[in-house]
C-alpha positions in Angstrom: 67.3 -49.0 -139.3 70.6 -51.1 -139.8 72.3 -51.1 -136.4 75.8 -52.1 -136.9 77.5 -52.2 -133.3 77.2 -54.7 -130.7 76.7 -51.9 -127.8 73.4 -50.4 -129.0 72.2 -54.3 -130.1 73.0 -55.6 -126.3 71.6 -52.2 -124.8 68.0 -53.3 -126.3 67.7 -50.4 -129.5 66.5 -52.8 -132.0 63.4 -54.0 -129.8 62.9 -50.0 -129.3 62.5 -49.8 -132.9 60.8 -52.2 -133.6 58.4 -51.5 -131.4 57.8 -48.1 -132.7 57.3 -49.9 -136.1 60.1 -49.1 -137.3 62.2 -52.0 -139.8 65.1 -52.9 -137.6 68.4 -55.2 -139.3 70.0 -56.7 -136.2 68.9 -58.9 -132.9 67.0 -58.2 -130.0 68.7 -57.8 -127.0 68.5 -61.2 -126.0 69.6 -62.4 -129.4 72.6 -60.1 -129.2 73.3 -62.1 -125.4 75.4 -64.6 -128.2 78.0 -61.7 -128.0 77.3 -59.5 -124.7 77.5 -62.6 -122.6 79.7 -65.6 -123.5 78.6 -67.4 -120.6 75.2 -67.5 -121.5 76.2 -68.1 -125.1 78.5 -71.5 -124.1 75.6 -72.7 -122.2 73.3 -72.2 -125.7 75.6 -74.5 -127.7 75.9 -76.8 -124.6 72.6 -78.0 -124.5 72.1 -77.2 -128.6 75.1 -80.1 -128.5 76.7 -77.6 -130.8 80.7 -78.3 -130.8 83.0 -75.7 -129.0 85.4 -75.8 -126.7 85.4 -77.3 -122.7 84.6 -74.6 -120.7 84.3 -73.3 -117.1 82.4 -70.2 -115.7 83.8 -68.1 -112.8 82.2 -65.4 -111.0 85.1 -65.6 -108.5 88.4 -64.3 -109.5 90.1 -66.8 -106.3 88.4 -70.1 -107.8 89.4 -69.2 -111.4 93.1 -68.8 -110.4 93.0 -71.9 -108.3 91.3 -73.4 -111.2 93.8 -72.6 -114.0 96.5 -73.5 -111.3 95.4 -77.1 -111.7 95.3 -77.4 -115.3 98.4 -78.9 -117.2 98.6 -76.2 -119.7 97.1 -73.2 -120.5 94.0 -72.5 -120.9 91.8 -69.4 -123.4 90.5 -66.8 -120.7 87.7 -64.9 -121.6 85.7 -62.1 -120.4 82.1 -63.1 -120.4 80.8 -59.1 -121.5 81.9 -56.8 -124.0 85.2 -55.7 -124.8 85.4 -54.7 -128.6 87.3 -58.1 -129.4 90.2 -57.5 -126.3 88.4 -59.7 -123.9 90.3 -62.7 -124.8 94.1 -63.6 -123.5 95.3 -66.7 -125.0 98.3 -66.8 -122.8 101.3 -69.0 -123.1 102.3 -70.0 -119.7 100.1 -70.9 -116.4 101.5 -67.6 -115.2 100.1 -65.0 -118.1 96.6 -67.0 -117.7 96.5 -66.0 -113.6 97.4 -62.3 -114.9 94.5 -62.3 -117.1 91.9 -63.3 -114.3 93.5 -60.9 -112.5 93.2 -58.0 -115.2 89.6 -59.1 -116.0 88.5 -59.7 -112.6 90.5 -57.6 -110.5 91.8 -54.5 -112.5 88.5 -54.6 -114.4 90.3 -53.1 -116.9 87.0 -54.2 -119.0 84.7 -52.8 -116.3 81.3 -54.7 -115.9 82.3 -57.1 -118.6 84.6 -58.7 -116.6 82.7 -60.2 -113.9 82.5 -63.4 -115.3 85.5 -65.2 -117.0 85.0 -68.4 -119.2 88.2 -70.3 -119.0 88.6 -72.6 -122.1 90.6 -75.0 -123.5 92.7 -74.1 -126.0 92.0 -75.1 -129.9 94.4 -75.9 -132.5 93.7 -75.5 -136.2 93.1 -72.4 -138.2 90.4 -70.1 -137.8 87.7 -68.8 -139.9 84.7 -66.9 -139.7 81.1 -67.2 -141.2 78.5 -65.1 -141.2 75.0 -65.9 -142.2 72.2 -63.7 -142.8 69.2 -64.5 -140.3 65.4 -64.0 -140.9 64.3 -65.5 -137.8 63.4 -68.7 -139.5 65.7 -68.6 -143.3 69.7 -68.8 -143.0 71.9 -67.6 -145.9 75.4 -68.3 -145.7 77.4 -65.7 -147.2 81.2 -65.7 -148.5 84.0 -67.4 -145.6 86.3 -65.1 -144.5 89.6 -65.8 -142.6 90.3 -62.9 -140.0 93.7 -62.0 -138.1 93.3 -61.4 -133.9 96.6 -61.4 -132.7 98.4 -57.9 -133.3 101.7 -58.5 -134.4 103.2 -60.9 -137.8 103.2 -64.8 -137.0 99.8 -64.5 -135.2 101.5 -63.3 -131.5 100.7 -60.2 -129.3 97.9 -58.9 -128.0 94.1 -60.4 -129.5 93.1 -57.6 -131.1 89.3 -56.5 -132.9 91.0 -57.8 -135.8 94.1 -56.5 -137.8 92.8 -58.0 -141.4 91.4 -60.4 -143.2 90.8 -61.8 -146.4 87.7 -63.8 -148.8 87.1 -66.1 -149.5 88.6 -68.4 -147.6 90.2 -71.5 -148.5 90.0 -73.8 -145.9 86.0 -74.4 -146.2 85.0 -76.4 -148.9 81.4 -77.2 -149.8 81.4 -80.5 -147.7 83.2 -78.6 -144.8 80.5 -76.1 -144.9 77.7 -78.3 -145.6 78.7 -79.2 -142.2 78.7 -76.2 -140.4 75.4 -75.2 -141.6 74.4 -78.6 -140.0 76.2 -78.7 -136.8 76.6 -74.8 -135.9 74.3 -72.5 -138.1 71.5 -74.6 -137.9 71.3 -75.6 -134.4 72.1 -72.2 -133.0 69.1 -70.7 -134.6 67.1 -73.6 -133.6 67.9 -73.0 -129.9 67.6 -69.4 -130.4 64.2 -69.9 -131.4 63.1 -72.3 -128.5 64.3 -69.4 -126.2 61.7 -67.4 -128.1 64.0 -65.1 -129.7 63.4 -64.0 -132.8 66.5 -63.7 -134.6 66.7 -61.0 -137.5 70.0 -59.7 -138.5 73.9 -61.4 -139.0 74.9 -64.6 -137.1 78.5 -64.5 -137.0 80.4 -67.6 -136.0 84.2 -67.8 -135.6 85.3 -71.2 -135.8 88.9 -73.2 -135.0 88.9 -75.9 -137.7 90.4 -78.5 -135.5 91.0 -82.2 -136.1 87.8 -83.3 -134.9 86.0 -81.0 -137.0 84.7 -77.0 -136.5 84.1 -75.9 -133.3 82.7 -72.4 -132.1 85.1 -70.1 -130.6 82.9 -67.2 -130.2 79.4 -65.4 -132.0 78.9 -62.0 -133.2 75.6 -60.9 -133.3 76.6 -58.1 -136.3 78.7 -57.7 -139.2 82.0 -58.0 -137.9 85.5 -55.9 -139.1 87.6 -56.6 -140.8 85.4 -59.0 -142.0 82.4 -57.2 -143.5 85.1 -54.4 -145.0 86.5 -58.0 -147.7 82.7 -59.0 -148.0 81.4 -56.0 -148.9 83.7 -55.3 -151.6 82.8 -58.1 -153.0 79.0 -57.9 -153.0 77.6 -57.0 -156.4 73.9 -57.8 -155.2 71.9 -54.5 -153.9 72.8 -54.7 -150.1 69.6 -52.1 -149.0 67.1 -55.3 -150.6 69.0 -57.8 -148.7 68.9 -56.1 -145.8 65.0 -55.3 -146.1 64.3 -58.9 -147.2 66.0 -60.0 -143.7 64.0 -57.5 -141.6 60.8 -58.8 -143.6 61.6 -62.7 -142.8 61.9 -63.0 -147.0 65.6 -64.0 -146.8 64.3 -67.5 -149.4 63.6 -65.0 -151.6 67.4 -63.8 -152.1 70.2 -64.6 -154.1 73.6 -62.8 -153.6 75.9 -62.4 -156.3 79.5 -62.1 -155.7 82.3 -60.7 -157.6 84.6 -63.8 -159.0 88.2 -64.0 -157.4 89.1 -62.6 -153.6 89.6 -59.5 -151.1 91.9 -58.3 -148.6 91.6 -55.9 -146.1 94.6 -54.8 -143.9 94.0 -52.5 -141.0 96.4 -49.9 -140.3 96.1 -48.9 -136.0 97.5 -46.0 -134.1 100.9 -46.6 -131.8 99.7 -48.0 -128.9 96.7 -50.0 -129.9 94.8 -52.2 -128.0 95.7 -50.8 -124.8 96.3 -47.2 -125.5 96.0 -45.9 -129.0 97.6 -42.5 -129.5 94.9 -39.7 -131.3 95.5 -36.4 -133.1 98.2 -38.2 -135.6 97.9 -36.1 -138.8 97.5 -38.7 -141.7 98.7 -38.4 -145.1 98.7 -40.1 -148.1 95.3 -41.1 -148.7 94.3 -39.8 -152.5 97.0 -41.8 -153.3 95.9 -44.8 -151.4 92.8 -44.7 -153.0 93.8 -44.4 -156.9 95.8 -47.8 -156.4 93.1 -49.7 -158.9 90.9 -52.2 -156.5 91.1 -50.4 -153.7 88.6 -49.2 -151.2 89.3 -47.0 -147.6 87.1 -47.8 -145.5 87.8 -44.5 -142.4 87.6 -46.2 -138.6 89.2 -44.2 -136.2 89.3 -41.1 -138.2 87.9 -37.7 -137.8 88.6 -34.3 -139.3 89.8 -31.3 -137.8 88.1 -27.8 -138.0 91.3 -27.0 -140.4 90.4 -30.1 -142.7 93.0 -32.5 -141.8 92.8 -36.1 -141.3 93.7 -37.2 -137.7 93.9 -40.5 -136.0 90.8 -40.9 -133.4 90.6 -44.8 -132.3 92.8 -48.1 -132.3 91.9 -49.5 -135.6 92.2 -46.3 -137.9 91.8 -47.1 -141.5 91.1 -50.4 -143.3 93.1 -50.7 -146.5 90.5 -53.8 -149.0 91.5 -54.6 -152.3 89.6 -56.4 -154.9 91.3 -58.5 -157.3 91.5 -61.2 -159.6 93.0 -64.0 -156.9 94.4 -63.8 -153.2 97.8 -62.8 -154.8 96.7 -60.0 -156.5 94.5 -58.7 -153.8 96.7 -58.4 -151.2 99.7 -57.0 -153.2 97.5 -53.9 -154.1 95.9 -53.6 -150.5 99.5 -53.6 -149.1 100.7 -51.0 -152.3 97.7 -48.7 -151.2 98.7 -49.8 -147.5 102.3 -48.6 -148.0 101.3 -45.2 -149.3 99.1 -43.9 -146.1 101.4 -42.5 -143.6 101.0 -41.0 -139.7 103.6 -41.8 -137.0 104.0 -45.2 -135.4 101.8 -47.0 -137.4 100.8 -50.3 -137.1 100.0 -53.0 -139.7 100.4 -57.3 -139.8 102.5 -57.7 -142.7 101.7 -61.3 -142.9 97.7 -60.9 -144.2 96.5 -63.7 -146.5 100.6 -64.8 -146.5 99.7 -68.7 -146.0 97.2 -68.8 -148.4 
């Protein structure tokens, strides 16, 4: 059983299955407690000495405020549980960071995952993300991938679950990532382990590549979009014999094999996303999409209607990935394909894989 969401991970369903015998491909629940609960998982790279940003944990919305009052500039505010990726406000004044607490804390406008916050300092640097298969004892690193949060062009609006991305990426080079396997991968499953969690599925660490080095922004304890939509169009090895050798704890006896040159995946979202997407948008233009050559849809918020149309049913409705030869040519035929699909008010970063 491959469980994909972080939901059913953090609710416990892979230590279900397993205990019913069953091959599971993704963390028990306290192994998914790296994503459900950023509190707990700040404290796991404290002691782990694992870099990541200064931190604070509130469970009280007045000493939070007063907190973030104090600081001289603004700080990352977090909700410690789930949100699907909207859980994080990196505001730009003092002011925008109290109406974040408030919103988390307050409105719960993230319910139960918002009774703790985690107030951070805020990184510089740009961002990548590596994910790593996990055998409970083996790592394999797969392809880097850099992903785009914030909603709109120029990286501002709204974090979002991600509005594209692109691999590989070009910040990490094999010193840089010789590194993080040293100071990030490699620690975090050690102190996983001396909790006594055994750790089988995708360890997915977001990183700020700052100044003084790469330092953890947040984990994902799955495969995470955009991200997996550019790996996977890439992966020439058999993914079903991965994904067994993980669940078996044979992940040294794997080799992945990758399709030379990059991927881009651009996410097209209803009117309205993250707070309020708009559903039942009919949706045309996808046969055309798909025959651009390279290109993959990969359906999010879709559905059908008994009629046989296409509607819009979520925030993040379609993910546009090309394959091609370089960066370049990637992302001119995901955006091609991208410019073809058509429902009212839709949404797309038109700055994807642009500074590369």
């Amino acid at each position: 059983v491959v469980i994909g969401p972080e939901e059913p991970l953090a609710e416990g369903w892979a230590d279900k299955l397993r205990d019913a015998g069953r091959l599971v491909f993704g963390p028990t629940a306290d192994g998914a407690r790296l994503e459900a609960d950023k509190a707990w998982a700040k404290q796991l790279m404290r002691g782990a000495s694992i870099p990541t940003a200064e931190a604070r944990i509130f469970s009280d919305a007045t000493a939070a405020t007063a907190f973030v009052r104090s600081r001289p500039t603004p700080p990352v505010v977090k909700a410690t549980g789930l949100a699907k990726g909207k859980g994080v406000f990196v505001p730009d004044t003092i002011g925008q960071a109290v109406e974040a607490i408030d919103k988390i804390m307050i409105a719960k406008v993230f319910g139960a995952a918002g009774s703790q916050v985690v107030i951070e300092e805020r990184l510089e640097g740009p961002e990548v993300s590596v994910l790593a298969l996990v055998d409970g004892r083996n790592i394999y690193v797969m392809e880097t991938c850099q992903d785009h949060k914030r909603l709109a062009d120029g990286d501002t609006g709204p974090n979002t679950g991600g509005m594209g991305a692109f691999c590989p990426s070009r910040q990490v080079d094999d010193a840089l990532m010789q590194r993080i396997e040293r100071q990030v991968l490699v620690p975090t499953l050690d102190a996983l382990r001396r909790e006594g969690i055994d750790y089988r599925g995708v360890l997915y660490a977001g990183l700020m590549l700052t100044p003084a080095g790469p330092k953890v922004l947040e984990y994902n304890c799955r495969f995470g979009d955009p991200e997996c939509q550019a790996l996977m169009v890439r992966l020439e090895s058999d993914l079903l014999e991965v994904i067994i050798a993980t669940c078996e704890g044979r992940l040294h006896e794997v080799d992945l094999t990758w399709k030379p040159g990059a991927s881009c995946c651009i996410v097209l979202a209803a009117p309205g996303y993250p707070d309020t997407p708009k559903a039942g948008l009919p949706i045309s233009g996808l046969e055309a999409a798909a025959a651009v050559p390279g290109v993959t849809i990969h359906h999010a918020g879709t559905k059908r209607t008994p009629d046989g149309a296409i509607v819009t049913a979520g925030g993040r409705v379609l993910g546009i990935t090309a394959a091609g030869s370089s960066i370049e040519e990637a992302r001119s035929m995901a955006y091609r394909a991208a410019d073809l699909v058509h429902f009212d008010g839709k949404l797309l970063r038109r700055d994807i894989g642009i500074k590369v």
